[in-house]
C-alpha positions as CSV (number, residue, x, y, z in Angstrom):
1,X,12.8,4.3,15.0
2,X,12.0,0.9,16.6
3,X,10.2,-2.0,14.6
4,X,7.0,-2.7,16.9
5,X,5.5,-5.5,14.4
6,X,5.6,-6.7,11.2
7,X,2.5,-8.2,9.2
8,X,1.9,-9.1,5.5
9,X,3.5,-6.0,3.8
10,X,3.5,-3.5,6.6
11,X,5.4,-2.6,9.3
12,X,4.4,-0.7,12.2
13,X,7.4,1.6,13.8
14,X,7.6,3.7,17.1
15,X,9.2,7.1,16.6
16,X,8.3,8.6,19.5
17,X,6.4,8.1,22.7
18,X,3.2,8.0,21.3
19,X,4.1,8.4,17.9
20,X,3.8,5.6,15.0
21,X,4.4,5.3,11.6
22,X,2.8,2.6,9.9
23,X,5.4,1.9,6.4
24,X,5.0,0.0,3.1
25,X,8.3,-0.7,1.3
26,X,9.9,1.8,3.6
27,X,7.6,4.5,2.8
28,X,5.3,6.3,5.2
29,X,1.4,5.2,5.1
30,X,-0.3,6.1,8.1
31,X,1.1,8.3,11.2
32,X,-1.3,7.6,14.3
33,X,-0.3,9.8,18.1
34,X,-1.5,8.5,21.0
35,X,-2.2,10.5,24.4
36,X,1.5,10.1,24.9
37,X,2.5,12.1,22.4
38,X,3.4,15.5,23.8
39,X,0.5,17.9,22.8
40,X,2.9,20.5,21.9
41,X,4.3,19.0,19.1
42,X,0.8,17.8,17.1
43,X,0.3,20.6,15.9
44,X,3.5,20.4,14.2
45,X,3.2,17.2,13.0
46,X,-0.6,18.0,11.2
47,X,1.2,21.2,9.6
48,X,3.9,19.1,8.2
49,X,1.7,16.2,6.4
50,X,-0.9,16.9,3.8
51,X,-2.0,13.4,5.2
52,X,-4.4,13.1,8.5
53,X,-2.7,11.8,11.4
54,X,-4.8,9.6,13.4
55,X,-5.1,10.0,17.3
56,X,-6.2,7.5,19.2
57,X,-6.0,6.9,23.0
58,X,-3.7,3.6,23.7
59,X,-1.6,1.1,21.6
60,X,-4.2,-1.6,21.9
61,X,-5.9,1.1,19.4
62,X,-3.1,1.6,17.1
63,X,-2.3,-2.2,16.7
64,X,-6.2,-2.3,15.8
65,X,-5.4,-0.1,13.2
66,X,-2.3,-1.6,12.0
67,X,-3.6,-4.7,11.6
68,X,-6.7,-3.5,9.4
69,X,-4.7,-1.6,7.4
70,X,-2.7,-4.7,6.3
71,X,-5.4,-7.0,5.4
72,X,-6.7,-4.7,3.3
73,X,-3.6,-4.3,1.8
74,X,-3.2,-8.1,0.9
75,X,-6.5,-8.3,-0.5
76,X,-5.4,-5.6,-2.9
77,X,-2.1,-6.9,-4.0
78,X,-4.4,-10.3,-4.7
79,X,-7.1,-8.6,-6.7
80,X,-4.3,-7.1,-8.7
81,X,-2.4,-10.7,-9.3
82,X,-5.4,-12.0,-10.2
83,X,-6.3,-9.4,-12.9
84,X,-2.6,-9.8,-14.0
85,X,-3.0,-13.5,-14.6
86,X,-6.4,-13.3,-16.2
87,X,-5.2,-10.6,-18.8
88,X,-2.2,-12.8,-19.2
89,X,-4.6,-16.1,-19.9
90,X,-6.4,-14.1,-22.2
91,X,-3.8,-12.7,-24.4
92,X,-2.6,-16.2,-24.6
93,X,-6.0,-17.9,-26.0
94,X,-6.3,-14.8,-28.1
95,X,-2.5,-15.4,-29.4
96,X,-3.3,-18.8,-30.1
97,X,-6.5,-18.0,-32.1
98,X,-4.9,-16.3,-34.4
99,X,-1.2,-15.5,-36.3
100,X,2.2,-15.3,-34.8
101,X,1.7,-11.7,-36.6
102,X,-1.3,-10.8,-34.2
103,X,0.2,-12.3,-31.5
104,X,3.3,-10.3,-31.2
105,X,0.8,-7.2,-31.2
106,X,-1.3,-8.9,-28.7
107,X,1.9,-9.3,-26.6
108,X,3.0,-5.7,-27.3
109,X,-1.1,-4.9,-25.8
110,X,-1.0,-6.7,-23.1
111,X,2.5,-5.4,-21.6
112,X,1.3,-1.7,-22.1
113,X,-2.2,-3.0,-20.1
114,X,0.2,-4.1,-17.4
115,X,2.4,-1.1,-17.2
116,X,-0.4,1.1,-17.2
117,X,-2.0,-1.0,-14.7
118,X,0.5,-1.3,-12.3
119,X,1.7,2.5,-13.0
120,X,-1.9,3.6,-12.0
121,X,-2.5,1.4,-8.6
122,X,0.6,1.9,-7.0
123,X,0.0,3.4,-3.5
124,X,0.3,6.8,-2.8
125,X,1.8,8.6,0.2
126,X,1.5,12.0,1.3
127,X,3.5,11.6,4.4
């Protein structure tokens, strides 16, 4: 597979003629065929992957896509930093407020809020 183009998180990979794979922490995201693809094999491809496969008609189209898709991921790795550092901000005035007793409890809270957090947003592939 060659690397087309790298942005934020992503990466965007030919397979194929007409085939690309669109990977995040070298796992498969997003496949997208374009009219290059040969015909025969998409229906092999859909059958494979519980996932849809996008078809679009040029590059210019899949690079559209590519680039979308990663925005959107960096807004969602922000939102959850964010939320990370707020829970983190509030567990520490909350651990201040009260005894070192509390605030080992606190502390025990908030890094079971985290894992759970972080266990529950992680993305999913199908691919």
């Amino acid at each position: 597979m060659n690397i087309i183009s790298r942005y934020n998180d992503k990466i965007l990979k030919k397979k194929e003629d007409g085939l690309y794979i669109i990977e995040y922490n070298n796992k498969p995201q997003r496949k997208i065929i374009t009219e290059d693809y040969n015909s025969r094999d998409i229906v092999t491809e859909k059958y494979k992957f519980s996932k849809p496969i996008d078809e679009v008609k040029s590059f210019d189209e899949v690079q559209s896509i590519f680039y979308l898709e990663s925005e959107t991921s960096k807004s969602n790795v922000l939102y959850k930093k964010i939320t990370i550092a707020l829970i983190g901000l509030i567990l520490i005035y909350l651990s201040i407020q009260y005894s070192l007793v509390y605030s080992i409890y606190l502390l025990i809270i908030g890094v079971i809020i985290t894992y759970i957090y972080n266990y529950f947003s992680k993305e999913t592939s199908y691919l």
